[in-house]
C-alpha positions in Angstrom: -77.2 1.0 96.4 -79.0 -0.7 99.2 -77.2 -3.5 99.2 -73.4 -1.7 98.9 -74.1 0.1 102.1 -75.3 -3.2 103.7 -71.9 -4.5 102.7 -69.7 -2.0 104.2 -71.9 -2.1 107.5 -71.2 -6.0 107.6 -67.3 -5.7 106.7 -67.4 -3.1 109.8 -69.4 -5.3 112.1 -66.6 -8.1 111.3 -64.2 -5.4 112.5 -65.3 -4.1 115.3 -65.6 -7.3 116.5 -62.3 -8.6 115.5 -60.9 -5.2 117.8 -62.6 -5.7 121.0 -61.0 -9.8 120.8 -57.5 -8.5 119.4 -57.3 -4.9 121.2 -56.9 -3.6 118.2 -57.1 0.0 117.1 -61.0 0.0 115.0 -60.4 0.1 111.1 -63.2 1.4 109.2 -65.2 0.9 106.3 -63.0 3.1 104.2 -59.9 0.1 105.0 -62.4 -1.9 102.4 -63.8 0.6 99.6 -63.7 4.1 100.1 -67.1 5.8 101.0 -68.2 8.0 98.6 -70.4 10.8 100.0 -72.0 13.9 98.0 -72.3 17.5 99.1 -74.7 20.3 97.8 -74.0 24.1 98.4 -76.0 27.1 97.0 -72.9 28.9 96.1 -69.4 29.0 96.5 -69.2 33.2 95.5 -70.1 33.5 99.1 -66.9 32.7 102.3 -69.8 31.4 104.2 -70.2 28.0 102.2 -66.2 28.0 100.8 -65.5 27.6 105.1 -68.1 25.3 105.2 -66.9 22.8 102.6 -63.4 23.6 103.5 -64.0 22.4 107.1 -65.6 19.7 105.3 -62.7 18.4 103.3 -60.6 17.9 106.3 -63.2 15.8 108.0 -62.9 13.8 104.6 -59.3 13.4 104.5 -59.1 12.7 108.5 -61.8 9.4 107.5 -60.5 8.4 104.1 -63.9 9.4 102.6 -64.7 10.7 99.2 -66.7 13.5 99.4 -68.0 14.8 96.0 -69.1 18.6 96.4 -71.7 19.9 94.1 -72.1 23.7 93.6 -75.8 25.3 92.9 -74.3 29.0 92.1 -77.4 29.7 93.3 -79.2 28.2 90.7 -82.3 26.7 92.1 -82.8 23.9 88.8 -79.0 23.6 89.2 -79.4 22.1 92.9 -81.9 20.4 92.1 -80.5 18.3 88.9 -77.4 18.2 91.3 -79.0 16.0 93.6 -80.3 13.8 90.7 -76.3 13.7 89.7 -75.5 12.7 93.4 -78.4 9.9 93.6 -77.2 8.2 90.2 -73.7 8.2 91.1 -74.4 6.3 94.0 -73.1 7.8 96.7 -73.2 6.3 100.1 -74.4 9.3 102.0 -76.3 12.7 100.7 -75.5 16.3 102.8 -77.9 18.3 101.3 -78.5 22.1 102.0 -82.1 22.1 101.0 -82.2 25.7 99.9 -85.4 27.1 97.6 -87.7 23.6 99.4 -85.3 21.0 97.7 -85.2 19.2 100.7 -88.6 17.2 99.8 -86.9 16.8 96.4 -84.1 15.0 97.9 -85.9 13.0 100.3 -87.8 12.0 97.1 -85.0 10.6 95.0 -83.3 9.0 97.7 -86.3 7.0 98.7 -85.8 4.1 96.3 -82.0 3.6 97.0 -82.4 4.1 100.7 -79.6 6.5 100.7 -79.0 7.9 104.0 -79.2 11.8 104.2 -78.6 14.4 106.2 -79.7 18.4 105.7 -77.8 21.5 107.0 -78.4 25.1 107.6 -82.4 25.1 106.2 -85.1 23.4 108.2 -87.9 21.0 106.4 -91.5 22.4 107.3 -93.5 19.4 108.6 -90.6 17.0 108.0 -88.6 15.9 111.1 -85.5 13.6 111.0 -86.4 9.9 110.8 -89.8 10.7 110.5 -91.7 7.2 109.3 -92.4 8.6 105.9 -88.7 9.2 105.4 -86.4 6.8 107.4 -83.7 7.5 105.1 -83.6 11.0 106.5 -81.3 10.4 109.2 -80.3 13.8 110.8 -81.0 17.9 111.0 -77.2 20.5 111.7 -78.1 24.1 111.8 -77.9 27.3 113.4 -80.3 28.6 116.1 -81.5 31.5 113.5 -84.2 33.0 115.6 -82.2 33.5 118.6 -79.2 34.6 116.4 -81.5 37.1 114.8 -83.0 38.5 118.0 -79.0 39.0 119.4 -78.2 40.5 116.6 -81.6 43.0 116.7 -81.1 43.4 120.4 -77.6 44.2 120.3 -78.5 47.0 117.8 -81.2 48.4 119.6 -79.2 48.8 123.1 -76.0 50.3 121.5 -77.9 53.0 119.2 -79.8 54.0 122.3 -76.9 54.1 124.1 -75.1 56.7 121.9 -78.2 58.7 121.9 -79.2 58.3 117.9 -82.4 58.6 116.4 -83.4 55.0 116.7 -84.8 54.2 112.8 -83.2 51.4 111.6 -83.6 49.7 108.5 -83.6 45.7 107.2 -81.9 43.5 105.0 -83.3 40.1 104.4 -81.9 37.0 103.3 -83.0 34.9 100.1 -86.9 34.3 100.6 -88.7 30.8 101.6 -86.0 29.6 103.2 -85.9 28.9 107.2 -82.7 30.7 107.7 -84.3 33.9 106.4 -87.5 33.5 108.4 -86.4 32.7 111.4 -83.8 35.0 111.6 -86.0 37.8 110.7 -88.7 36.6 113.3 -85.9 37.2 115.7 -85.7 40.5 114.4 -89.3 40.8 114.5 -89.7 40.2 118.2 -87.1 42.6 119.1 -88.8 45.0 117.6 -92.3 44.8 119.1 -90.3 44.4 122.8 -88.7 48.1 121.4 -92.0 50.1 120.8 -88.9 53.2 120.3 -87.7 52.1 117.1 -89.0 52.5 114.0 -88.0 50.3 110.6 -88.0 52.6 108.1 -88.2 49.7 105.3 -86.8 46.3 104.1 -85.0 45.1 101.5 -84.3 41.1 100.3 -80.8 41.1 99.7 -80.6 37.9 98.5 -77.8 36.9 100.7 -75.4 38.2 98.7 -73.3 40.8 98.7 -74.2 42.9 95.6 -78.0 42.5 96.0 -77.4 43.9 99.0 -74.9 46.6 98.5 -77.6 47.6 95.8 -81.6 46.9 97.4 -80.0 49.4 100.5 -78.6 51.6 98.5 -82.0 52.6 97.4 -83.8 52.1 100.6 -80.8 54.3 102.4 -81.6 56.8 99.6 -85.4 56.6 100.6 -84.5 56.9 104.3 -81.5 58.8 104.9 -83.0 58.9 108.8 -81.6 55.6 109.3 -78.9 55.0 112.1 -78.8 51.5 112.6 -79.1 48.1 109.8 -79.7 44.5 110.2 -78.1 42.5 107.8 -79.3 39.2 107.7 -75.5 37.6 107.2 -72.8 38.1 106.6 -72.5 39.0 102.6 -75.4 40.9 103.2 -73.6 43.4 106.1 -70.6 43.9 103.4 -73.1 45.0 100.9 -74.4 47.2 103.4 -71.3 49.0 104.6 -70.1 49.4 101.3 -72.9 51.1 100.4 -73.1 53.5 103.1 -69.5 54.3 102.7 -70.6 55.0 98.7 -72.9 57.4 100.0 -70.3 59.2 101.9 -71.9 58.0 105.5 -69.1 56.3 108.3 -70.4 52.9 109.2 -69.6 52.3 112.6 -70.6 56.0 113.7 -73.2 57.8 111.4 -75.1 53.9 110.8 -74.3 51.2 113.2 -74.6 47.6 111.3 -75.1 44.2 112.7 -74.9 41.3 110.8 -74.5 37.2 110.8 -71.9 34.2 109.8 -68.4 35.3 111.2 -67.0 35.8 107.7 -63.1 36.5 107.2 -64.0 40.0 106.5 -66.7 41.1 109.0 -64.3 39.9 111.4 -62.1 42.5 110.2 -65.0 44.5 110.2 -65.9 44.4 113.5 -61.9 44.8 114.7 -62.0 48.0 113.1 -65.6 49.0 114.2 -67.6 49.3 110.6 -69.5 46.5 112.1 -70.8 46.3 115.3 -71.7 43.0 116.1 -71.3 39.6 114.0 -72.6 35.9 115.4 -71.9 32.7 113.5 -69.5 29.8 113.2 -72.2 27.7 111.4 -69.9 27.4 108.2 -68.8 24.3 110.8 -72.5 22.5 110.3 -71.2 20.7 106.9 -68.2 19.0 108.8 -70.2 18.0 112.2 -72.6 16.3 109.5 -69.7 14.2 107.8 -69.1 13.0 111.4 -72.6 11.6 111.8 -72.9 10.1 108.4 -69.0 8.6 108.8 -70.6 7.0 112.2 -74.0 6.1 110.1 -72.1 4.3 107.4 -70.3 2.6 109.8 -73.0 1.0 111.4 -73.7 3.3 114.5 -77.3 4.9 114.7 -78.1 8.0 115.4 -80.7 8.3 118.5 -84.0 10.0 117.4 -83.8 12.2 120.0 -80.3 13.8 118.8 -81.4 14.0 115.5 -82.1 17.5 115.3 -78.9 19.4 116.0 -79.5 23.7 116.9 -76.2 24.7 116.9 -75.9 27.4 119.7 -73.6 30.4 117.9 -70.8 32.4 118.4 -71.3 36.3 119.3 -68.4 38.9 118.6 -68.0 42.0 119.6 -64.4 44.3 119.7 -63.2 42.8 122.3 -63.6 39.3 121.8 -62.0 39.8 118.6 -58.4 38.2 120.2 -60.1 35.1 121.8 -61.7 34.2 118.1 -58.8 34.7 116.2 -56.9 32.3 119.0 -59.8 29.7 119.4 -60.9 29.6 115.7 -57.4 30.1 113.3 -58.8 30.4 110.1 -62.1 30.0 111.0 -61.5 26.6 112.0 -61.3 25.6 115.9 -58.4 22.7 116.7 -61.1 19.9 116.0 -59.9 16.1 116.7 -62.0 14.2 114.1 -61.0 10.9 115.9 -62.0 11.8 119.1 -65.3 12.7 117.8 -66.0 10.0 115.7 -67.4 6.8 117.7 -65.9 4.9 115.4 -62.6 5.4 116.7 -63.6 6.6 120.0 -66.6 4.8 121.7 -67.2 7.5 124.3 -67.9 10.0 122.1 -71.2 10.8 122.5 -73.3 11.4 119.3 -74.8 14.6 117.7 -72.7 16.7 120.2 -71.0 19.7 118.8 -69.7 23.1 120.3 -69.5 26.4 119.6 -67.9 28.0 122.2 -64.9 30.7 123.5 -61.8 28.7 125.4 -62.3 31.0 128.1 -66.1 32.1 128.0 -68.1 30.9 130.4 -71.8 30.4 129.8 -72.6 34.1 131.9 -70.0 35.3 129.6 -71.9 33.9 126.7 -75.1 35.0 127.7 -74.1 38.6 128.2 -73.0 38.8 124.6 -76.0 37.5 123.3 -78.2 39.8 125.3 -79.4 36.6 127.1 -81.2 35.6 123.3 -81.0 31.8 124.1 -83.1 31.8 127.5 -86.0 34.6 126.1 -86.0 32.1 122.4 -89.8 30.9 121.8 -90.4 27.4 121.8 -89.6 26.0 119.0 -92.0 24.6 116.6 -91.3 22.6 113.3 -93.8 25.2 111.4 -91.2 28.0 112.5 -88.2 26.1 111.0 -86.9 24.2 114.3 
């Protein structure tokens, strides 16, 4: 395996050098043998991780890659023996989402080969990119969850005590152990001890699904029909919800205001027609920012230590910035030029730099919409999932 990716490196060296003398646009490995990387998701019943490999794919056909795309169906053994699948086919590159702490598991079995990996979405605890125990671990793509979760918390507070309810709220987790549940609820956590007013009535784990969620609140509402305001902890999770406050004949949106997380298709609606209140995400776009890195990687460009570790600042929406997504992200997917951001093709491009951000929203702008979530975050510590 080793010795394949040395290979390609080499035949890419020859042709870089070849371009500078000739002028010559730069070919790639792929001109040679097509790389083949591998891909794990939890689950594709979620739109969350269907974007996210979708966005994906297109990075794969702009590069001429292979990409291989294993589904866990949110299995943990089924993640795990799809990694093993991945390491004996031999890919050239591993993006792993190391949901329920596979992350070790991966570094593990990719060891031996060498094969060059990056993770998405869940943080390692104690384990930094290119750490000396795991050079093969090349680079970190996620979303900023704790400052998400505060915006989202934040957001809620200020708007129920705006319309004067009874400020009980009540919380939907995500699937336990993993960094994007815990440090999005820490963000919760700390908005509620700024907000001595509000009272959680209770907390569920939905799972991040939809029905786990549609079902754990159900029962909690039932418990706690005092409740005015939810935080879901994405975006499956805030369906769930609604639906099951509009099963129990409540109006989300007026009786319940919900907040929830991942810019889905349908809490996009959502929030257009007011059942949800406020959504962040955009982070379905992690997977293809991590096929540009590992394109570069393979073709023999490094990735500085010190822009290993990638916190991708998210998207806020609201009612009224409902138009400007739709018009800066079609589909869920902004206009991206993978050549321009690959410094294989483009030397200027700068490495492990990736946006999320309006057209026409400037960084006040952005602030305001976050409740100002980025400049009050913590510092970040690698126990805390950063």
């Amino acid at each position: 395996m080793q010795q394949k990716v040395t290979y390609k490196v080499l035949i890419v060296a020859l042709v870089v050098m070849t371009a500078l003398v000739t002028g010559l646009v730069v070919a790639t490995a792929q001109d040679e043998e097509p790389l083949v990387i591998g891909a794990t998701v939890p689950t594709l019943d979620a739109q969350f991780w269907n974007q996210y490999v979708e966005f994906m794919r297109e990075g794969a056909e702009a590069y001429g890659i292979e990409l291989v795309v294993l589904n866990a169906d949110n299995n943990p053994d089924t993640m795990a023996s799809n990694i093993e699948d991945l390491v004996a086919r031999g890919v050239d590159g591993l993006i792993h989402v190391p949901y329920w702490n596979t992350g070790i598991k991966a570094l593990n079995d990719t060891a031996f080969s060498g094969t060059p990996v990056i993770m998405t979405d869940v943080y390692l605890d104690n384990i930094n990119p290119q750490d000396a125990d795991f050079p093969n671990y090349l680079a970190f793509i996620g979303p900023s969850d704790e400052a998400a979760g505060y915006a989202m918390a934040t957001t809620l507070f200020e708007e129920m005590r705006a319309r004067d309810m009874e400020m009980v709220v009540g919380v939907v987790d995500g699937t336990p152990g993993t960094s994007v549940a815990i440090d999005r609820r820490a963000g919760f956590d700390r908005a509620l001890a700024e907000n001595p007013d509000v009272t959680l009535a209770g907390a569920v784990n939905g799972n991040f699904v939809r029905d786990t969620s549609q079902e754990a609140f159900a029962a909690l509402y039932q418990g706690n029909p005092e409740i005015r305001g939810v935080w879901a902890a994405n975006g499956g999770t805030a369906t769930g919800v609604i639906v099951a406050l509009q099963n129990a004949g409540v109006t989300p949106g007026e009786d319940v205001l919900v907040v929830g997380m991942d810019l889905n298709p349908e809490n996009v609606v959502a929030v257009e027609d007011g059942s949800l209140l406020f959504d962040i995400g955009g982070h379905w776009l992690q997977g293809g920012f991590a096929l540009v890195l590992m394109h570069d990687f393979l073709n023999g460009l490094e990735i500085p230590a010190d822009q290993a570790n990638v916190q991708l600042d998210l998207l806020p929406l609201t009612v009224d910035l409902v138009e400007q997504f739709r018009a800066d992200f079609p589909e869920g997917v902004p206009a991206y030029d993978w050549q321009e951001r690959s410094r294989v093709f483009n030397a200027d491009a700068p490495p492990a730099t990736f946006e999320l951000e309006y057209s026409t929203m400037g960084d006040d702008a952005m602030d305001d919409a976050m409740g100002d979530a980025m400049e009050e975050e913590p510092e970040a510590t690698a126990e805390a999932g950063s």
